[in-house]
N, CA, C and O of each residue as an XYZ file, in Angstrom:
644
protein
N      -9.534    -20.176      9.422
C      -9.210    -20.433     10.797
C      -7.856    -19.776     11.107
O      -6.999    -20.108     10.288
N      -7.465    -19.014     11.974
C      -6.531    -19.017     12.628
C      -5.964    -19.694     13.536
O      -6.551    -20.119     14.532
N      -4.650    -19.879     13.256
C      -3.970    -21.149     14.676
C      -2.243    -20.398     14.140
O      -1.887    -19.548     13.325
N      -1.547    -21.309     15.155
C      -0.203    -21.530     15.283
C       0.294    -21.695     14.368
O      -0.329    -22.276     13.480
N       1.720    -21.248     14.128
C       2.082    -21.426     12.778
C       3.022    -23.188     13.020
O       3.826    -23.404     13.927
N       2.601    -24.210     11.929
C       3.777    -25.297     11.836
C       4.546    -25.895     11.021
O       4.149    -25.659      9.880
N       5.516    -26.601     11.023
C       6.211    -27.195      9.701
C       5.720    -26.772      8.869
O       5.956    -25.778      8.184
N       4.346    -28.120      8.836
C       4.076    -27.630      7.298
C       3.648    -26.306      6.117
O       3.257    -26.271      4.950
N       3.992    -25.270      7.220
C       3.300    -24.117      7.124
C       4.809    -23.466      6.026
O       4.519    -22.552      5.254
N       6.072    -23.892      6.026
C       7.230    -23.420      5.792
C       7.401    -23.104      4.437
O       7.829    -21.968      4.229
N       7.177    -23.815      3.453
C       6.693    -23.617      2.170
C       5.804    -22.604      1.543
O       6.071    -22.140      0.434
N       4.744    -22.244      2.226
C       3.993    -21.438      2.068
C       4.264    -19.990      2.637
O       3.577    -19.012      2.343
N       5.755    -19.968      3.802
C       5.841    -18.403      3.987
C       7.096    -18.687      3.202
O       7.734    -17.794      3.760
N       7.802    -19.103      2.523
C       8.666    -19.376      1.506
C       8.159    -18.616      0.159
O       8.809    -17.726     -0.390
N       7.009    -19.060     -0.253
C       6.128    -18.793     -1.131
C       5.612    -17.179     -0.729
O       6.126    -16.302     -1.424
N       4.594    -16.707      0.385
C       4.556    -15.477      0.582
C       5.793    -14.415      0.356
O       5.692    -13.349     -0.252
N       7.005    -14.946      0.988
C       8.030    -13.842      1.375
C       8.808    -13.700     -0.364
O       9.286    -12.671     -0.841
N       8.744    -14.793     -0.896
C       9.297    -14.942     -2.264
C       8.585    -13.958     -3.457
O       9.217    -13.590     -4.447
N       6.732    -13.481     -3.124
C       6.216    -13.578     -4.453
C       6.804    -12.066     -4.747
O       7.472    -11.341     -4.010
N       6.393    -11.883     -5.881
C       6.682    -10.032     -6.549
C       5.454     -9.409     -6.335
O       5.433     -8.187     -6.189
N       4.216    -10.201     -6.287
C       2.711     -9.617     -6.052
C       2.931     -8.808     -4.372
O       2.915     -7.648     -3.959
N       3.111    -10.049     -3.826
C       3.155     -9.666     -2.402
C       3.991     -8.874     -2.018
O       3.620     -7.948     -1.297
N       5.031     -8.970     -2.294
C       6.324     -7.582     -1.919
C       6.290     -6.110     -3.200
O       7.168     -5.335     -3.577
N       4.828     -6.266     -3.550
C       5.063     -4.832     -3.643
C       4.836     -3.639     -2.984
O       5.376     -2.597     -3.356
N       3.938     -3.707     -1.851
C       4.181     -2.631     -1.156
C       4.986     -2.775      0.120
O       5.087     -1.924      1.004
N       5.548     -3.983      0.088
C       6.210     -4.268      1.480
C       7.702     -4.474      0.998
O       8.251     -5.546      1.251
N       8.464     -3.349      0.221
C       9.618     -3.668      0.282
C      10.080     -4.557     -1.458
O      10.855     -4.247     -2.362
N       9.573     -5.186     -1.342
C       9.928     -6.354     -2.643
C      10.203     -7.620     -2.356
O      10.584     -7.999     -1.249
N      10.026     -8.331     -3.325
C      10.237     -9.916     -2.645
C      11.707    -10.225     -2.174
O      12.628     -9.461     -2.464
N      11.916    -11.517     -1.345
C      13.015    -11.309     -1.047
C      13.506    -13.051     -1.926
O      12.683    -13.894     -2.284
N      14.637    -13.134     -2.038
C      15.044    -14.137     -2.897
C      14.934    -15.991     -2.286
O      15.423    -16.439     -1.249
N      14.254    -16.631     -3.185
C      13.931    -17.733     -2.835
C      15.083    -18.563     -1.968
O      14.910    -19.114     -0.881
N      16.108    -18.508     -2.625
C      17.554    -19.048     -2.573
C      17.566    -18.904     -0.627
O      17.650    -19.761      0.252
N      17.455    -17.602     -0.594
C      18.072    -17.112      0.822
C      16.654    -17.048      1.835
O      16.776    -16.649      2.993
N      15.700    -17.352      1.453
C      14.306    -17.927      2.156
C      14.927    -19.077      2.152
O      15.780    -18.896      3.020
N      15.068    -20.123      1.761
C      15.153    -21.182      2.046
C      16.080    -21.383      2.927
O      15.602    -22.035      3.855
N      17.286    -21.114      3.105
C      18.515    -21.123      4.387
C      17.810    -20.898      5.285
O      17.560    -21.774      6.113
N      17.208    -19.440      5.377
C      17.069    -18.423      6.467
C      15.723    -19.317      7.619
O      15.687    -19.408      8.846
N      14.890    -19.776      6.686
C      13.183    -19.631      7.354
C      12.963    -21.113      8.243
O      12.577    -22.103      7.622
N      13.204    -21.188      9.567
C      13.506    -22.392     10.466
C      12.226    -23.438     10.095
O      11.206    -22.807      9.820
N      12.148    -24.203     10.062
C      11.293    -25.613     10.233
C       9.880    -24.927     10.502
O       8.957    -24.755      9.706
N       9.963    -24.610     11.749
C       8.693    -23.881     11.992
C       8.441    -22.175     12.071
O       8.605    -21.545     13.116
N       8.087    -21.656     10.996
C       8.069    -20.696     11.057
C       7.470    -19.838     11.617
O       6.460    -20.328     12.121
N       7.563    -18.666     11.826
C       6.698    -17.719     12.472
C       6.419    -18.006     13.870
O       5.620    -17.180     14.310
N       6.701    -18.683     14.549
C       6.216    -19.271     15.670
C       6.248    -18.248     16.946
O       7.077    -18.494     17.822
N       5.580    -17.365     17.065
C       5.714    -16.287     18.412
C       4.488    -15.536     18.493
O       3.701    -15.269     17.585
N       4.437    -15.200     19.853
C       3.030    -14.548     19.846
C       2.771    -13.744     19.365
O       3.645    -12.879     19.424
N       1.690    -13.401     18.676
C       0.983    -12.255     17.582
C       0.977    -12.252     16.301
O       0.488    -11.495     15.462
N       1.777    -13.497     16.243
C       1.527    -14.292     14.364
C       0.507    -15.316     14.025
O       0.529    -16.387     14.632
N      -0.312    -15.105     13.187
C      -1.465    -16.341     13.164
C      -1.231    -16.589     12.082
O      -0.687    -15.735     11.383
N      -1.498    -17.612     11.664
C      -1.584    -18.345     10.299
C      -2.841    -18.067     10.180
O      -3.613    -18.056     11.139
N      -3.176    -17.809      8.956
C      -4.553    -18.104      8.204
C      -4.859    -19.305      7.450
O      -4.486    -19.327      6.277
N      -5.590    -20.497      8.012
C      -5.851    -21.367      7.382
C      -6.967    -21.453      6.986
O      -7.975    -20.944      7.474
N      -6.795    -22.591      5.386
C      -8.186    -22.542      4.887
C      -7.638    -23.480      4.207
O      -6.600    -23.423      3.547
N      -8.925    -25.074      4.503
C      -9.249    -26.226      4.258
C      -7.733    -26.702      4.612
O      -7.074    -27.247      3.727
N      -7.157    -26.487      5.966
C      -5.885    -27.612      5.932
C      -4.202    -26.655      5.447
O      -3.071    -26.965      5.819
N      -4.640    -25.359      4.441
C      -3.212    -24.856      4.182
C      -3.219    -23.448      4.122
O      -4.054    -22.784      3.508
N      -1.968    -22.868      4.980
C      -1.847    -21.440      4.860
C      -2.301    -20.681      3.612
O      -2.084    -21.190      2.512
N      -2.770    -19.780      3.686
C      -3.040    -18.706      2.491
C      -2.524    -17.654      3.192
O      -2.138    -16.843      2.350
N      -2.307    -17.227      4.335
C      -1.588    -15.920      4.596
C      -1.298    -16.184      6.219
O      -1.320    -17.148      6.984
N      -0.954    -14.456      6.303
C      -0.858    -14.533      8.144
C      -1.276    -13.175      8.583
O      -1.294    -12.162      7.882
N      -1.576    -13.275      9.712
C      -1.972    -11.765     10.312
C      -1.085    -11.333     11.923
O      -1.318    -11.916     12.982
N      -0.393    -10.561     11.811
C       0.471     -9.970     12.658
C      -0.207     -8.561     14.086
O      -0.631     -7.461     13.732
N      -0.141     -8.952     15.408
C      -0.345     -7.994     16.019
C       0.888     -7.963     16.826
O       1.133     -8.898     17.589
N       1.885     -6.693     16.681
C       3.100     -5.951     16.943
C       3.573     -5.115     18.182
O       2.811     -4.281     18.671
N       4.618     -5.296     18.607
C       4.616     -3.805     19.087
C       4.928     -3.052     17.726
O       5.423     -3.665     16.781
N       4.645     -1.802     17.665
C       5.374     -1.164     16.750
C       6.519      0.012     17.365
O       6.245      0.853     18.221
N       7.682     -0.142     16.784
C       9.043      0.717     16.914
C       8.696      1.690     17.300
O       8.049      2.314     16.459
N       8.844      2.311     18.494
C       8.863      4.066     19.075
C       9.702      4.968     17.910
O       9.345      6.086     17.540
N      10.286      4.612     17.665
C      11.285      5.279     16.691
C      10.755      5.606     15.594
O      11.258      6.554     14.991
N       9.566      4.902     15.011
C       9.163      5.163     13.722
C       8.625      6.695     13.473
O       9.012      7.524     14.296
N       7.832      7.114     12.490
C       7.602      7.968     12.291
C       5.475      8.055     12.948
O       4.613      7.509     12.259
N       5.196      8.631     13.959
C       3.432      8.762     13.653
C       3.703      8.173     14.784
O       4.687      7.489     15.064
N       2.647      8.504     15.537
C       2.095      7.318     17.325
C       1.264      8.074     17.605
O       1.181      9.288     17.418
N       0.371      7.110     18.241
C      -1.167      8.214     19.203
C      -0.759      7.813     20.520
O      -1.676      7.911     21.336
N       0.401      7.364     21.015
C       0.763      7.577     22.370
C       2.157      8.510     21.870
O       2.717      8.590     20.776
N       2.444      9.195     23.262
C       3.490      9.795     23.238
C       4.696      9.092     23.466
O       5.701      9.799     23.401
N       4.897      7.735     23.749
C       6.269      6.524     23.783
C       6.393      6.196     22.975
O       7.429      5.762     22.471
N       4.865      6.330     22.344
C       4.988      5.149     21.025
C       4.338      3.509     21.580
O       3.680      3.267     22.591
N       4.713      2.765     20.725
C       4.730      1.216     21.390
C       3.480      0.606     21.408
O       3.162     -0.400     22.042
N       2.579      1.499     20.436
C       1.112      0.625     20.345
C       1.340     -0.528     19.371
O       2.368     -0.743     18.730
N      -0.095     -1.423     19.368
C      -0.109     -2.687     18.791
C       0.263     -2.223     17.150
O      -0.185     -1.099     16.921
N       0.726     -2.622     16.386
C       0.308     -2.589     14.903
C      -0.149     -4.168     13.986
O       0.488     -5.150     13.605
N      -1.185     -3.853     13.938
C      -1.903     -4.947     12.787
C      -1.201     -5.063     11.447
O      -0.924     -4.056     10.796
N      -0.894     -6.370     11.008
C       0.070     -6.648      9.582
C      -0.910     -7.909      8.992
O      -1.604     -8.733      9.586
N      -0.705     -7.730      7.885
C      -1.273     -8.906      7.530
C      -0.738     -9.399      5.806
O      -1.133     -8.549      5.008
N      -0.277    -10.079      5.398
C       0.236    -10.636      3.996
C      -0.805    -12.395      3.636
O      -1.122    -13.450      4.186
N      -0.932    -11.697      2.438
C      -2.486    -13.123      1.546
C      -1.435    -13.518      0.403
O      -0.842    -12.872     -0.461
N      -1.472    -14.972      0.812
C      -0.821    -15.833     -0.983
C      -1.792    -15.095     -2.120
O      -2.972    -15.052     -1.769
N      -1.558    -14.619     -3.170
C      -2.219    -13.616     -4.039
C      -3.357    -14.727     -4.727
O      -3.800    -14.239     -5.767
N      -3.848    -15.852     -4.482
C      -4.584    -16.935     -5.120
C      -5.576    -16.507     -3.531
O      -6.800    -16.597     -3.622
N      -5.331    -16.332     -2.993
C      -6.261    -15.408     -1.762
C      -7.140    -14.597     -1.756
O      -8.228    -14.731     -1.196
N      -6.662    -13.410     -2.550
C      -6.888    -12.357     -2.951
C      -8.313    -11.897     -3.281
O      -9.002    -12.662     -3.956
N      -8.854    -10.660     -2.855
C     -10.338    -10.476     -3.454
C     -11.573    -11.702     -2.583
O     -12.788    -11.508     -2.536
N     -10.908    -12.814     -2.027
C     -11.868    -13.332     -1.552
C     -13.010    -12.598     -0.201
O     -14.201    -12.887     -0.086
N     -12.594    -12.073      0.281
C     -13.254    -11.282      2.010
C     -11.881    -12.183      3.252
O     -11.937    -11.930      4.456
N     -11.049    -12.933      2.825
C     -10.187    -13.535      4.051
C      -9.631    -12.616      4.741
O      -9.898    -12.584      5.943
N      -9.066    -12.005      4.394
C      -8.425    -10.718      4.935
C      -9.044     -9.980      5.930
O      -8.719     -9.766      7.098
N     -10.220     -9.541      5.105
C     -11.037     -8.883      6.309
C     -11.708    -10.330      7.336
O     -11.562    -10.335      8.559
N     -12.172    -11.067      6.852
C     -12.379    -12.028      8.201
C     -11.589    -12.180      8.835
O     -12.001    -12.005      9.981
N     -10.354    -12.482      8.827
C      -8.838    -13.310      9.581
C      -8.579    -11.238     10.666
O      -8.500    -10.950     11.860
N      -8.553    -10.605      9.697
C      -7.887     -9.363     10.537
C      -9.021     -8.993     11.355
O      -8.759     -8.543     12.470
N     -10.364     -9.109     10.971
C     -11.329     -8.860     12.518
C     -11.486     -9.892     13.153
O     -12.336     -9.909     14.043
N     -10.637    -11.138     12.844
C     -10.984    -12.277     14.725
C      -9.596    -11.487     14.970
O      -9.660    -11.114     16.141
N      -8.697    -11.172     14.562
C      -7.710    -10.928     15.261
C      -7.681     -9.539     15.776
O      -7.116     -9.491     16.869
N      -7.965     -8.774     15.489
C      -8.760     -7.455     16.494
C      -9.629     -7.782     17.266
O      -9.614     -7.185     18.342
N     -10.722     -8.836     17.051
C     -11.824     -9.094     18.233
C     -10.516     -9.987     19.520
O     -10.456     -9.517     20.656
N      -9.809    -10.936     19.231
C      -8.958    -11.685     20.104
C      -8.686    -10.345     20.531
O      -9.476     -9.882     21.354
N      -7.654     -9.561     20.115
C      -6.857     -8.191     20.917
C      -7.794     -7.720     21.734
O      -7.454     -7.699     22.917
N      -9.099     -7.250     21.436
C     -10.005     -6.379     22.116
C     -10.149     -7.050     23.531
O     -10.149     -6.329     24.528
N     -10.300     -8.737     23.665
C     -10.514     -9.373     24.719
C      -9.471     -9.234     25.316
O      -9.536     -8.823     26.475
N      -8.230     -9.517     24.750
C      -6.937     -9.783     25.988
C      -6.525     -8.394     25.996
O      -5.647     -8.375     26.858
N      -6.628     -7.437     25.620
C      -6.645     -5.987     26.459
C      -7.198     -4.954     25.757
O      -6.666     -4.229     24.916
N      -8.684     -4.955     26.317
C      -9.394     -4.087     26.184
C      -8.804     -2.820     26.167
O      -7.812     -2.478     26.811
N      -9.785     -1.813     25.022
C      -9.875     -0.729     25.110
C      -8.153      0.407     24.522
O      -7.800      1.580     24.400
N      -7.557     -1.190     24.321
C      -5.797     -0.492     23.698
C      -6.323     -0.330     22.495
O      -7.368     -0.811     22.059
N      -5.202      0.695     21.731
C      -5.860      0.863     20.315
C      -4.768      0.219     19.600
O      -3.846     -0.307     20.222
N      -4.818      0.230     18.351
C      -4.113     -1.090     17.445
C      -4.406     -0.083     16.432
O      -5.458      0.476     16.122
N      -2.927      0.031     15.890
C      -2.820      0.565     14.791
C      -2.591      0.167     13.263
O      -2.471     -1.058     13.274
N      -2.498      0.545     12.199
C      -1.765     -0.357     10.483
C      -1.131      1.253     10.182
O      -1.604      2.360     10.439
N      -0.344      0.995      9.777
C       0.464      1.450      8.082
C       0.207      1.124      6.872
O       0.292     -0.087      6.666
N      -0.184      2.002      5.660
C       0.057      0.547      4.675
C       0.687      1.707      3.682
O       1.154      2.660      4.305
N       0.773      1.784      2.340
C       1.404      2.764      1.344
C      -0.218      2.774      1.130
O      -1.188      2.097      1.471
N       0.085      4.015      0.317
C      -1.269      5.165      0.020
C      -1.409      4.940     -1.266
O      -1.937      5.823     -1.942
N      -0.907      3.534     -1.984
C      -0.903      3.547     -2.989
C      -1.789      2.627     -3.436
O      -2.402      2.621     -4.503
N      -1.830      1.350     -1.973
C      -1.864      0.353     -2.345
C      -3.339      0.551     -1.552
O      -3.618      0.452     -0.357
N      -4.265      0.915     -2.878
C      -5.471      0.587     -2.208
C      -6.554     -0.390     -1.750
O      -7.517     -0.096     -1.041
N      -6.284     -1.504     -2.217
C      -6.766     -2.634     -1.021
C      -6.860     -2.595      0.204
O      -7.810     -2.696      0.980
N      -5.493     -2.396      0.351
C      -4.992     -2.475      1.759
C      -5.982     -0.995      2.606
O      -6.928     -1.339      3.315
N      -5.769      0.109      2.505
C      -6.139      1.435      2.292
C      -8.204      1.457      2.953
O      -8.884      2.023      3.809
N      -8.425      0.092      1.464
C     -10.189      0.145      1.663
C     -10.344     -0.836      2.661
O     -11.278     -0.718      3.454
N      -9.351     -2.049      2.762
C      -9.661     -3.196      3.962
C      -9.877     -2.035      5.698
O     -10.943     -1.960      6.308
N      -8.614     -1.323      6.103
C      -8.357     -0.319      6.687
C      -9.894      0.433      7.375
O     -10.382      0.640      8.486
N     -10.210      0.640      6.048
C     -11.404      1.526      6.387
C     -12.727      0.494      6.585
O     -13.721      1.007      7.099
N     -12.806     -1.132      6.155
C     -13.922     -1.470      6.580
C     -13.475     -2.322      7.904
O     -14.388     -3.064      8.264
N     -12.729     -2.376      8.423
C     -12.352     -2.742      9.794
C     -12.460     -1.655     11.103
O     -12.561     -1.751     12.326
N     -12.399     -0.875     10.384
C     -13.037      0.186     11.628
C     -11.930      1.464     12.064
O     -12.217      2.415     12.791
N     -10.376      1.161     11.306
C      -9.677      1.885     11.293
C     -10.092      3.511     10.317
O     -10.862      3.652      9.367
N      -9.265      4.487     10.999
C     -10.046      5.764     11.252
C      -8.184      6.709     10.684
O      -7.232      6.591     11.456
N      -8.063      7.291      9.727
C      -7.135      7.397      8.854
C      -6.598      8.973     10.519
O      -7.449      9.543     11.203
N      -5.385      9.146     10.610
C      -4.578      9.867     11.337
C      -4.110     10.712     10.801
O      -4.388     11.904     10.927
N      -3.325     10.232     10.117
C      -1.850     11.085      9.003
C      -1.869     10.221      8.060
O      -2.302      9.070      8.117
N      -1.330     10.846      7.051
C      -0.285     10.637      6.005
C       1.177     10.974      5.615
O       1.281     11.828      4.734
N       1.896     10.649      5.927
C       3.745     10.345      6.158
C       4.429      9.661      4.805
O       4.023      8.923      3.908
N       5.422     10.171      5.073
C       6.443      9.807      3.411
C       7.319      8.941      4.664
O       7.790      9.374      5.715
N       7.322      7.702      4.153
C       8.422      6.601      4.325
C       8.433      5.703      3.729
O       7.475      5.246      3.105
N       9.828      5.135      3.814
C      10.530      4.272      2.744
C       9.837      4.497      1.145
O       9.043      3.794      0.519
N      10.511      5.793      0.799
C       9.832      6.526     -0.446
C       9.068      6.328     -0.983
O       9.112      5.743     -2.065
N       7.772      6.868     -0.261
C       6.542      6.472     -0.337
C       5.579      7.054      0.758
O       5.954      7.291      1.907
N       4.593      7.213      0.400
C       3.998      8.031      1.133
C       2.773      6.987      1.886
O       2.059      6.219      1.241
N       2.737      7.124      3.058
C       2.098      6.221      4.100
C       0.670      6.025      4.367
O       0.714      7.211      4.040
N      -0.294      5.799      4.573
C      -1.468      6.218      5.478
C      -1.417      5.099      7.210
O      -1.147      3.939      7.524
N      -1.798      6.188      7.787
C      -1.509      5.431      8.933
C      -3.446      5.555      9.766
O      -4.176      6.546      9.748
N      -3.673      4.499     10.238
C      -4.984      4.846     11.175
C      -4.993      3.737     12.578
O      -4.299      2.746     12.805
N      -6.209      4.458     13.458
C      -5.751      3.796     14.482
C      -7.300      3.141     14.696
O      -8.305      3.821     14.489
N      -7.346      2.003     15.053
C      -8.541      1.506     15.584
C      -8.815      1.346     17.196
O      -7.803      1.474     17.884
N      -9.654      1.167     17.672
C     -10.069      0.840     18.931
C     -11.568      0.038     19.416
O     -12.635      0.254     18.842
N     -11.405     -0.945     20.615
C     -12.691     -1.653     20.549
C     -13.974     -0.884     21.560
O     -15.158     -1.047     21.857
N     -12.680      0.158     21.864
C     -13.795      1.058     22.489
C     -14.742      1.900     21.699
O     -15.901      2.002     22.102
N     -14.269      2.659     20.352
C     -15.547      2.939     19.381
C     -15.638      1.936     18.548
O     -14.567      1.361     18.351
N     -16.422      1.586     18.068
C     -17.646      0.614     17.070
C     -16.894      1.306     16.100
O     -17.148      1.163     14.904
């Protein structure tokens, strides 16, 4: 299920933002110590963050963005399309959640504004991410070197199938 992120949800992006599984293609984990100061009561709480629930407790979240004009790659010329994110507690993993949770949340986008396209990033390394990409309907663009590392970027839309 997707919903709102709450309290009790705080522990568990404590746990995501903390693991070494999960921050390997996103940077690296970041330190428990300073998750815990940093991460408010209720976390995540803003539009385009969903919690992924299952039976009652987060296992991940799925993110729809603006993404930074500044970055590197855009299929508009401003920039500023949606970008799709998504991070799984690694006890997640391999199940199909991912791909279920990231297509209600492309089908939600498709309804509240049709026909925009919604893009991902992921590293070209990390092929999960890479094959999820391709069975969601995303359609590979470029490939880009950032944050030393080389990128794949694709763009989806609910206007092609």
């Amino acid at each position: 299920m997707l919903r709102e992120s709450e309290a009790r949800d705080r522990a568990a992006f404590i746990e995501l933002f903390a693991s070494p599984e999960v921050g390997t293609y996103v940077g690296g984990p970041r330190p428990r110590d300073e998750l815990e100061r940093a991460v408010p009561e209720v976390p995540g709480r803003r539009p385009g963050l969903f919690v992924i629930d299952l039976d009652g407790a987060m296992i991940g979240m799925v993110t729809l963005d603006r993404r930074d004009a500044e970055r590197p790659v855009r299929v508009r010329p401003d920039g500023g399309e949606a970008e799709l994110g998504y991070l799984f507690l690694p006890e997640a993993w391999g199940c199909g959640y991912a791909a279920e949770a990231c297509s209600a949340a492309l089908d939600w986008f498709a309804d509240v504004l049709p026909s925009e396209p919604v893009v991902l990033t992921t590293q070209t390394a990390n092929d999960r991410s890479v094959r999820l990409a391709a069975k969601l309907g995303f359609t590979e663009v470029e490939r880009f070197e950032e944050y030393d590392a080389e990128q794949w970027f694709g763009v989806w839309s609910s206007a092609t199938p």
